[in-house]
RODREN-175732 format. One record per residue (C-alpha): x, y, z. Coordinates in steps of 0.001 Angstrom, whole numbers, plus 500000, padded with zeros to 6 digits. Layout:
SITE       c1       c2       c3
SITE        X        Y        Z
...
! end
This chain:
SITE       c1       c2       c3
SITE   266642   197163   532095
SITE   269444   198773   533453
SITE   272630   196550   534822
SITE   274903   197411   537824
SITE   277460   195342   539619
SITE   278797   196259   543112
SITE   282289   195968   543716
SITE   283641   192062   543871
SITE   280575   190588   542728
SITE   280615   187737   540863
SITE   278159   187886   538102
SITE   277118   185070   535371
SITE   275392   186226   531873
SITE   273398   183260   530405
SITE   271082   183001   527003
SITE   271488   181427   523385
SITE   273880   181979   520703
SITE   272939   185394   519313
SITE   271643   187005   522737
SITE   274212   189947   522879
SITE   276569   188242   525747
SITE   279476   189032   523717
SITE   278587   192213   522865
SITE   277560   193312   526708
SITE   281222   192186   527849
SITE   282863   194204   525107
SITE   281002   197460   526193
SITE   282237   196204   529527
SITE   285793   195674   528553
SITE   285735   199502   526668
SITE   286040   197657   523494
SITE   283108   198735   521856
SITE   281223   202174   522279
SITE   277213   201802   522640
SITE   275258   202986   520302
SITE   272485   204173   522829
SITE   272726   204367   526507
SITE   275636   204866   528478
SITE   278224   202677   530178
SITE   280200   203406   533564
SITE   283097   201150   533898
SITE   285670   200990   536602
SITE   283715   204482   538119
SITE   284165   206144   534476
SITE   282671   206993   531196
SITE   285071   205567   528986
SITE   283925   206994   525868
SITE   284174   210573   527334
SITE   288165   209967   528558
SITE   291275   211197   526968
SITE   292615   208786   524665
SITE   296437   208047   527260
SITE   293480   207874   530127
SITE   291137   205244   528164
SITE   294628   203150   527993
SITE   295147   203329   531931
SITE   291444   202144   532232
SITE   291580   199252   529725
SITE   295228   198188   531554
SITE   292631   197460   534746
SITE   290602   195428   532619
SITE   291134   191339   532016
SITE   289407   190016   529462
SITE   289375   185956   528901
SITE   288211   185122   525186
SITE   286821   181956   523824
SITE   289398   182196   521146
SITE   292261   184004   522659
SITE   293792   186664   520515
SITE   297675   185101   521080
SITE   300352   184644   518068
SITE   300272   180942   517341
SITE   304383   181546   517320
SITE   304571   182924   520998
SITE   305766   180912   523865
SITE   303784   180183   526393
SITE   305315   182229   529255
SITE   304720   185152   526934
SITE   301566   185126   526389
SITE   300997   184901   530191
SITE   303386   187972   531204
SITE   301522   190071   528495
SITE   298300   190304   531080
SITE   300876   193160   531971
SITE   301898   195308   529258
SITE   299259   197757   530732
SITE   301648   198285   533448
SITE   305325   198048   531334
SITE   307333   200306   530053
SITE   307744   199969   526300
SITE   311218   198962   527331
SITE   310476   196308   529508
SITE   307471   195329   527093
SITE   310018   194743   523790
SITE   312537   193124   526390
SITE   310594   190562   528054
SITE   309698   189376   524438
SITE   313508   187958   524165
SITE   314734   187473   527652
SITE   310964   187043   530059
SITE   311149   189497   532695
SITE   308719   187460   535163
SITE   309116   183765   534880
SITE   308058   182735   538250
SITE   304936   184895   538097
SITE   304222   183149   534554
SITE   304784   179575   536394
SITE   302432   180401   539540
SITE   299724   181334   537179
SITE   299526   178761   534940
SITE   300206   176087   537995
SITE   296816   177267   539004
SITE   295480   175742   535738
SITE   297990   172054   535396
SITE   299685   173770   532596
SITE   302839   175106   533882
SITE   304599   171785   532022
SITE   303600   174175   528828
SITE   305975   177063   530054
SITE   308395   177317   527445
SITE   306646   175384   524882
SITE   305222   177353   521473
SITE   301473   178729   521418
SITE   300772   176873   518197
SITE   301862   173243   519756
SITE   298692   173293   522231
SITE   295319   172064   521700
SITE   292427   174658   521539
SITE   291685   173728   525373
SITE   295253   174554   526267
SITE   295038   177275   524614
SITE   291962   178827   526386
SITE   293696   177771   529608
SITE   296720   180092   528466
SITE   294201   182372   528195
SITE   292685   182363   531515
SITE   296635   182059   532825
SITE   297116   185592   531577
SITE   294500   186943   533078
SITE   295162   185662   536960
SITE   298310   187461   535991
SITE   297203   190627   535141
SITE   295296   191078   538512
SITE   292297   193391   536584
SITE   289900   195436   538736
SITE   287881   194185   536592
SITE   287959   190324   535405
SITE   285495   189467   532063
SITE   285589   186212   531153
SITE   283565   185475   527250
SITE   282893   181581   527230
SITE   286122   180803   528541
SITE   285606   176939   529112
SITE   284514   176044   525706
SITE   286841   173816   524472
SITE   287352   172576   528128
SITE   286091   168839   529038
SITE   283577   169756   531851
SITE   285688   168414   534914
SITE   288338   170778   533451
SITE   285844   173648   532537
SITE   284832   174078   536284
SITE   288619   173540   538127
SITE   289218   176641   535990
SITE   286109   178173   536396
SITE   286592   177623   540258
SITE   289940   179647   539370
SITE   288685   182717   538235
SITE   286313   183094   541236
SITE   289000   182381   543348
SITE   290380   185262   542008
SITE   287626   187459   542465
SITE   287491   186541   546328
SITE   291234   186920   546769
SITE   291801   190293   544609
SITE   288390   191743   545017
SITE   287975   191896   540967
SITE   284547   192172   539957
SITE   283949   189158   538100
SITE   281318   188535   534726
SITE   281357   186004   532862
SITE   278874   184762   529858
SITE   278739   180857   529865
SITE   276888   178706   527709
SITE   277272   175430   530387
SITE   274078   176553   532416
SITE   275054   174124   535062
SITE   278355   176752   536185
SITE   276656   179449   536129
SITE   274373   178260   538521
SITE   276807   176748   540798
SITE   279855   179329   540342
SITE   278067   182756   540802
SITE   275717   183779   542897
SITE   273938   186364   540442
SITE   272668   185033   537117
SITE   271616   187314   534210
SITE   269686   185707   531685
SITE   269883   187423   528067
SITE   267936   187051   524621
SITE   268003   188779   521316
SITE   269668   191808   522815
SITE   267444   192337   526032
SITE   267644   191341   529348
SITE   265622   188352   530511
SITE   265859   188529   534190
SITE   268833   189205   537071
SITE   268150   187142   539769
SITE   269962   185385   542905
SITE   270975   181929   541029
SITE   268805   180169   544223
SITE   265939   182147   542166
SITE   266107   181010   538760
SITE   264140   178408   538011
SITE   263697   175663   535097
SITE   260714   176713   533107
SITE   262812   180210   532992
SITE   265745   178453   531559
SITE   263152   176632   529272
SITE   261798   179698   528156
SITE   265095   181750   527934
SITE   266513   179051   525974
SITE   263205   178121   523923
SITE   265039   178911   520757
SITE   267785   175875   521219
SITE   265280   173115   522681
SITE   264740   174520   526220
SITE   267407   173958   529241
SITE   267710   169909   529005
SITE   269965   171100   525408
SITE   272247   172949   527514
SITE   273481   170562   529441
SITE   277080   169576   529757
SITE   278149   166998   526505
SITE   281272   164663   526484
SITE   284373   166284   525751
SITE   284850   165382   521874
SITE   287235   167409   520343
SITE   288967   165897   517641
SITE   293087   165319   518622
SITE   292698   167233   521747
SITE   293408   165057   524789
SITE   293660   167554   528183
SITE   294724   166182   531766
SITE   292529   166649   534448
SITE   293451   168439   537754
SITE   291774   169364   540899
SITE   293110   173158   542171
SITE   289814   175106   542698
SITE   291396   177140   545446
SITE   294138   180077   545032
SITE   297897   178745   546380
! end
C-alpha cells in the first residue's frame, strides 16, 4: 500500500515492536535508501539528488529520536541551537559551540517543554526523560518542513508524554510542518492526530481517520503483544528519574 501525506498533516504510525515504524521514518528523514520502491520527500527523490543538495533537504528535516543522538558532555542550550546547523555557516556552527549564538531562541524552546531551568546545565546530568525533552526542544527550534518524531515520549510519565506531545502538534498547526510520528502509547495517537496508520511486520495494516479505527483492529494489529488492553499507558517507573509535570499544550 502506498503512503502519502498532504502538506501539514498530522499523521500517527502505530503497531508492535518489530513492525518497521522506525525504519518508515528513516526513509522519511533521507536516512536510509529503500531497497524497493521509491520515496518522495519534501517534493524530491532524495536518493537521485546531488550530494550538497541531499544536505539542503535533510537541513528541512527534524527528526525527534527515542534516544537522542546528543554528547552526554554538551550543554543543554547546545544541543537545542544545533536543530540549526543546517542553516549555519561552519563559522557560526564551531562558534556557537564556545560562546551560544541564540540563547533566547534556546530558552523559548525548551520553556515550551518546563525545562528551560536545564539551560546551561550538562547533557549527561539529566534523566533519560529530560533528555528526550532536549530532544524534542531542538526540534521546535529547527522549524523543519518536515517534523518526524520516533517514540519520542518513551521515557516520559504519561501526563508529561502528552503536554509534549500536544507541543509538537502545536507546531505543526503554527509552522505548517507536516507532522509523523510512530508511538507505542495507542491512547495519543488516537487523541493527538487525526490520521492513524497501523503497521505490522513490515506492511501496512490500515490508514484510517483515528474516529475510524476501532478496538478489535487494535486487537488484531497488536495480537502479537496481548491485543490493545497491553498497550495501554503504565505508571511512570523509571528507576532515579523523577520529572516535574507542566501544563503548556499550546505554542506561546
Amino acid at each position: 500500500m502506498a503512503l502519502a501525506a498532504r502538506d501539514g498533516e498530522r499523521i500517527a504510525v502505530i503497531g508492535p515492536s518489530g513492525a518497521g515504524k522506525t525504519t518508515l521514518l528513516r526513509v522519511l528523514g533521507a536516512a536510509l535508501r529503500p531497497v524497493e520502491g521509491e520515496a518522495r520527500v519534501l517534493g524530491t527523490t532524495p536518493w537521485q539528488l546531488p550530494a550538497a543538495a541531499l544536505k539542503k533537504l535533510r537541513a528541512r528535516i527534524g527528526t525527534v529520536h527515542q534516544s537522542p543522538p546528543i554528547a552526554p558532555r554538551l550543554r543543554v542550550v547546545t544541543a537545542v541551537l544545533a536543530g540549526r546547523l543546517g542553516e549555519w555557516s561552519t563559522l557560526r556552527a564551531l562558534g556557537s559551540l564556545f560562546h551560544p549564538s541564540d540563547i533566547a531562541g534556546a530558552h523559548e524552546a525548551l520553556s515550551r517543554l518546563a525545562m528551560e531551568d536545564r539551560l546551561f546545565d550538562r547533557c549527561d546530568r539529566l534523566s533519560g526523560g529530560q533528555l528526550q525533552r532536549v530532544g524534542i526542544a531542538r526540534a521546535l527550534y529547527q522549524r523543519p518542513a518536515l517534523l518526524l518524531a520516533d517514540e519520542p515520549v518513551s521515557a516520559l510519565d504519561p501526563t508529561l508524554a502528552d503536554a509534549a506531545i500536544g507541543q509538537l502538534v502545536a507546531q505543526s498547526d503554527t509552522t505548517g510542518a507536516t507532522l509523523v510520528a510512530s508511538l507505542h502509547a495507542v491512547d495519543l495517537a488516537l487523541r493527538w492526530f487525526p490520521r492513524v496508520v497501523g503497521m505490522r511486520g513490515g506492511q501496512v495494516m490500515f490508514d484510517l481517520p483515528a474516529t475510524q479505527v476501532t478496538t478489535a483492529m487494535l486487537d488484531a494489529l497488536y495480537a502479537s503483544e496481548g491485543g490493545i488492553a497491553a498497550q495501554r499507558p503504565q505508571a511512570f517507573a523509571a528507576a532515579g528519574a523523577v520529572e516535574a509535570p507542566f501544563h503548556k499544550p499550546d505554542c506561546p
